[in-house]
C-alpha positions in Angstrom: -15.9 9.7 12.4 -15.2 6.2 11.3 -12.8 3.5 12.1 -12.0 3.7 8.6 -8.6 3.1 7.6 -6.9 4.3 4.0 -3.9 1.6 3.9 -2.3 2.8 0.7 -1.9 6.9 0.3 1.0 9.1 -0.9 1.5 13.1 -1.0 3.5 13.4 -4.3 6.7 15.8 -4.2 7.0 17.7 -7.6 10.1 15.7 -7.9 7.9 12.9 -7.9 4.9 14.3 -10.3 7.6 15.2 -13.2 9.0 11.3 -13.3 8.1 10.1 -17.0 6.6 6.9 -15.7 4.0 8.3 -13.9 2.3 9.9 -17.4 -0.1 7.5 -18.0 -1.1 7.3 -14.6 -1.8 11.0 -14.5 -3.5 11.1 -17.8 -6.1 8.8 -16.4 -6.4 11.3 -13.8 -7.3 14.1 -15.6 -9.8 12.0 -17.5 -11.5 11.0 -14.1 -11.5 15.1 -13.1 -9.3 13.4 -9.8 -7.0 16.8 -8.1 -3.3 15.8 -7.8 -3.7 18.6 -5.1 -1.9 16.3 -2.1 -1.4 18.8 0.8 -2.2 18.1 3.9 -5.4 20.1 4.9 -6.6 19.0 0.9 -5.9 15.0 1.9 -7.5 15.4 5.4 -10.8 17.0 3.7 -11.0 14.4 1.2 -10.2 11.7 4.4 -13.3 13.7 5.7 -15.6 13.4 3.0 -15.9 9.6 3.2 -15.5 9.4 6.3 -11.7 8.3 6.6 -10.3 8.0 10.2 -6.5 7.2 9.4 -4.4 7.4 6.6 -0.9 5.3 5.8 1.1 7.8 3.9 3.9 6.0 1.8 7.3 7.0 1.3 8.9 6.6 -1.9 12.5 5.6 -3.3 13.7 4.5 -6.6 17.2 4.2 -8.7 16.8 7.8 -9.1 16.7 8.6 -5.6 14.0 9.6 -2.5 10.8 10.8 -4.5 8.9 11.3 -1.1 11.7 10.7 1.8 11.3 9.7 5.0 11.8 13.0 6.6 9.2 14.7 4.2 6.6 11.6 5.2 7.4 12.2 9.0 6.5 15.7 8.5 3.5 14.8 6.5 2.6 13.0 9.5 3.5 15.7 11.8 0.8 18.2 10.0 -1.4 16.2 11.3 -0.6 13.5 14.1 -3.8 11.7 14.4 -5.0 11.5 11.0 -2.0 10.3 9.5 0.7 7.3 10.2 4.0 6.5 7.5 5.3 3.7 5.6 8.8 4.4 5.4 10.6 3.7 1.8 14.7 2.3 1.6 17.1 2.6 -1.2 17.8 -0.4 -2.2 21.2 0.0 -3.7 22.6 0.4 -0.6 21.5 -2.3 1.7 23.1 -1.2 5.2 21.9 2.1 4.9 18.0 0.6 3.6 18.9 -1.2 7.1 19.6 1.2 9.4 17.0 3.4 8.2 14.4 0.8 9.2 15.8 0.8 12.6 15.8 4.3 12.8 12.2 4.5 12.1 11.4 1.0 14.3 11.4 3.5 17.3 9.7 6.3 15.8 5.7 5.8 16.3 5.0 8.2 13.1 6.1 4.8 11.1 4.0 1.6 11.2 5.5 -0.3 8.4 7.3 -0.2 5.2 6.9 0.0 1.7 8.6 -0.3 -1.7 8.1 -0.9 -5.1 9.2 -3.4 -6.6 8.4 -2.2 -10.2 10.0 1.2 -9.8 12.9 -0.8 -9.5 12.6 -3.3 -12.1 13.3 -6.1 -9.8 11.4 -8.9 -8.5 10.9 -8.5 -5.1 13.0 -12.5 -4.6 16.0 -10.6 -5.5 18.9 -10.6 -3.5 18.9 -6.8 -3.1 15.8 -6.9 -0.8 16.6 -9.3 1.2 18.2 -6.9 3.7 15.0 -5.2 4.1 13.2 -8.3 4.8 15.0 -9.1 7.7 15.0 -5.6 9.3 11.3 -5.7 8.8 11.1 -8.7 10.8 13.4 -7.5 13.6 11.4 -4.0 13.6 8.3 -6.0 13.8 7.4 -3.8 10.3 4.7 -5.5 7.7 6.5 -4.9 4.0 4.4 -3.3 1.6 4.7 -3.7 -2.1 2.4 -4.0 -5.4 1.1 -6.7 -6.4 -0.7 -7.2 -10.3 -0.5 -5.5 -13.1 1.7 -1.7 -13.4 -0.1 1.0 -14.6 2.7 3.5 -15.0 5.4 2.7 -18.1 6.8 0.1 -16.3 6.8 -3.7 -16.6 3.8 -6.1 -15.2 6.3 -8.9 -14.7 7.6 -7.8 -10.8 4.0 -7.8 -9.5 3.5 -11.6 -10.1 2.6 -13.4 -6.7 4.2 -17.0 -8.1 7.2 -17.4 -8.3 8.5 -14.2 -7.2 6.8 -13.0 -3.9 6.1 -17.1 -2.7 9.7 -17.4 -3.1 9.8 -14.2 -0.3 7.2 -15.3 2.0 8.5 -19.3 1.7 12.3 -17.6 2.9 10.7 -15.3 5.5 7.6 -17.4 7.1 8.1 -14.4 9.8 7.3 -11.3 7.7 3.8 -9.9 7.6 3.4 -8.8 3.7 0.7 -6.6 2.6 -0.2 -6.8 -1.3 -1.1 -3.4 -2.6 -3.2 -2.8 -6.0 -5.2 -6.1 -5.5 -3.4 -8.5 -7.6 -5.2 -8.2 -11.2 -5.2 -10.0 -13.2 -3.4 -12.9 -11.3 -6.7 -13.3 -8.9 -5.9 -17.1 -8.6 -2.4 -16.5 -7.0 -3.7 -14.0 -4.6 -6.0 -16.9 -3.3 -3.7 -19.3 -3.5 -1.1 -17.5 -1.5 -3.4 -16.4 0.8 -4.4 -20.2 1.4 -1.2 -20.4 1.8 0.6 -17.8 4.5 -1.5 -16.9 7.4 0.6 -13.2 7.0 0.3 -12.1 3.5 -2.7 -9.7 3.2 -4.3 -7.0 0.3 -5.2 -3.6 -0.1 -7.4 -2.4 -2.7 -5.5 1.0 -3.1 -5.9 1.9 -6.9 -9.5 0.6 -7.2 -12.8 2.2 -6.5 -15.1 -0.5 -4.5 -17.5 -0.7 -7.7 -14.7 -1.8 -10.0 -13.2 -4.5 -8.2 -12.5 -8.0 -9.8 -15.7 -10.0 -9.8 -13.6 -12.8 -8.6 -11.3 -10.6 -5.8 -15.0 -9.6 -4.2 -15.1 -13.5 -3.8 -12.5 -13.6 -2.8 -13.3 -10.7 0.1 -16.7 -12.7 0.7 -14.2 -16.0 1.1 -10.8 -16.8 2.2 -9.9 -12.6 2.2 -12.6 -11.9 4.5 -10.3 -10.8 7.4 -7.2 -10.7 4.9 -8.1 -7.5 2.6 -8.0 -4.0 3.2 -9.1 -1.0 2.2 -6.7 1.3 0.3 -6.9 4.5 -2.5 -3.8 5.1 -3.9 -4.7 8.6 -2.9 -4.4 11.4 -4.7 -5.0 9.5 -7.8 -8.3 8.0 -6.5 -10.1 9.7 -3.4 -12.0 8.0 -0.7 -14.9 9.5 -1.7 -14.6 7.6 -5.2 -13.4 4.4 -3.8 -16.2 3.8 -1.3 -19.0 5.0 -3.2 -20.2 1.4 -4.4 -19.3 -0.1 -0.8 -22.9 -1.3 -0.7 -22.8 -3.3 -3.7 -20.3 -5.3 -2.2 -22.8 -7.0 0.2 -20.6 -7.3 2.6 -22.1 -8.5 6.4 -21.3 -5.9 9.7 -18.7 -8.0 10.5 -17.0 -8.1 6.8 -17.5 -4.4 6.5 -15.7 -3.9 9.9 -12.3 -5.6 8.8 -12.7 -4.7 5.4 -12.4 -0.8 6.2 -10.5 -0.8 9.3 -10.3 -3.5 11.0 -8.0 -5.8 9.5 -5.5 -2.9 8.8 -5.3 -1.7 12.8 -4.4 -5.2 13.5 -1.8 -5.7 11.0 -0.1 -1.8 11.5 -0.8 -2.0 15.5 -3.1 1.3 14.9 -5.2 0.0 18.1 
């Protein structure tokens, strides 16, 4: 077994598979002959295949409610303890209960971090609303998780712009470990800039196999992102298997390799 680390997974609810935004993204599915089947024995055989140590499985909330709530992810987790760790998700229209719930799950080791959405909410994540979340992150010691780049579901593009929106965040809380997910496309430049930038803002490459990755974000994984980027899949919409299988071509050195897949992502979520 690896020391390979999957920093950006999900097993969907059926709440969560019949929300109209997600059409497009399971189209492409299909088209790719991917399985939406998300269980835990199906994830931990496709962790398997390529060789996947740890998966971060991600809550989910939205205006409509929890999609996947924190109690389903803890007992995702619980299924099986040392293959999987959770991102906990907040409802953001109700700030001191998004707050308490991170302090809830500060104590609980199943839950490394947090993670949310920004354009399942329609809001940038410099608004107001999150602002609560920040700072309980930063008291729980909790990297945020959001998306960064363009939306592939029927959503706008506009909330995963790195400048102004998520500069604004980072400038306001030089505390808070943030980690990109989605790799940033098309707005490359900003994801360099900012990480010039802020020592603690990092990327995953969830939603991306290896081989199709942004001539300029490999680069950027070669440069600057060399200890700042992180493997992810977006799992079950990509698998492992699919998302390493072009590692090679990446020409990455032992030492990139090592922080690309793992290494980089147990420092940030304290998985040592």
């Amino acid at each position: 077994m690896s020391h390979t680390v999957d920093a950006w997974a999900q097993m969907p609810t059926e709440r969560m598979l019949t929300e109209p935004w997600l059409e497009p993204l399971l189209r492409w599915t299909r088209q790719t002959g991917e399985a939406l089947e998300a269980t835990s024995d199906a994830t931990v055989a496709a962790m398997d295949a390529a060789g996947v140590e740890l998966a971060l499985l991600s809550a989910w909330y939205g205006p409509t409610g929890s999609l996947i709530s924190n109690e389903e992810v803890a007992a995702q987790v619980e299924s099986a303890p040392t293959r999987f760790r959770g991102l906990a998700g907040v409802d953001l229209r109700r700030p001191m209960d998004a707050v308490r719930a991170i302090r809830d799950v500060a104590t609980d080791e199943r839950f490394v971090g947090v993670r949310i959405v920004p354009w399942l909410w329609e809001l940038p994540p410099d608004h107001r609303s999150y602002y609560p979340v920040y700072t309980a992150c930063v008291d729980a010691g909790f990297p945020i998780c959001t998306q960064i780049g363009h939306t592939g579901p029927l959503r706008t593009s506009e909330t995963g712009r790195l400048i102004p929106y998520l500069e604004r965040v980072m400038l306001d809380f030089p505390e808070l470990v943030v980690v990109g997910g989605h790799v940033g496309a098309p707005w490359i430049d900003e994801v360099h800039t900012m990480t010039a930038k802020f020592p603690n803002f990092y990327v995953d490459t969830s939603a991306y196999a290896v081989h199709r990755l942004p001539p300029a974000f490999v680069q950027h994984l070669h440069g600057i992102g060399r200890h700042r980027v992180m493997f992810g899949t977006n799992w079950p919409m990509l698998s492992p298997q699919r998302c390493l299988a072009g590692l090679a071509e990446l020409g990455l050195d032992a030492d990139g390799e090592t922080a690309f897949l793992g290494g980089t992502a147990r420092e940030v979520f304290g998985l040592n």
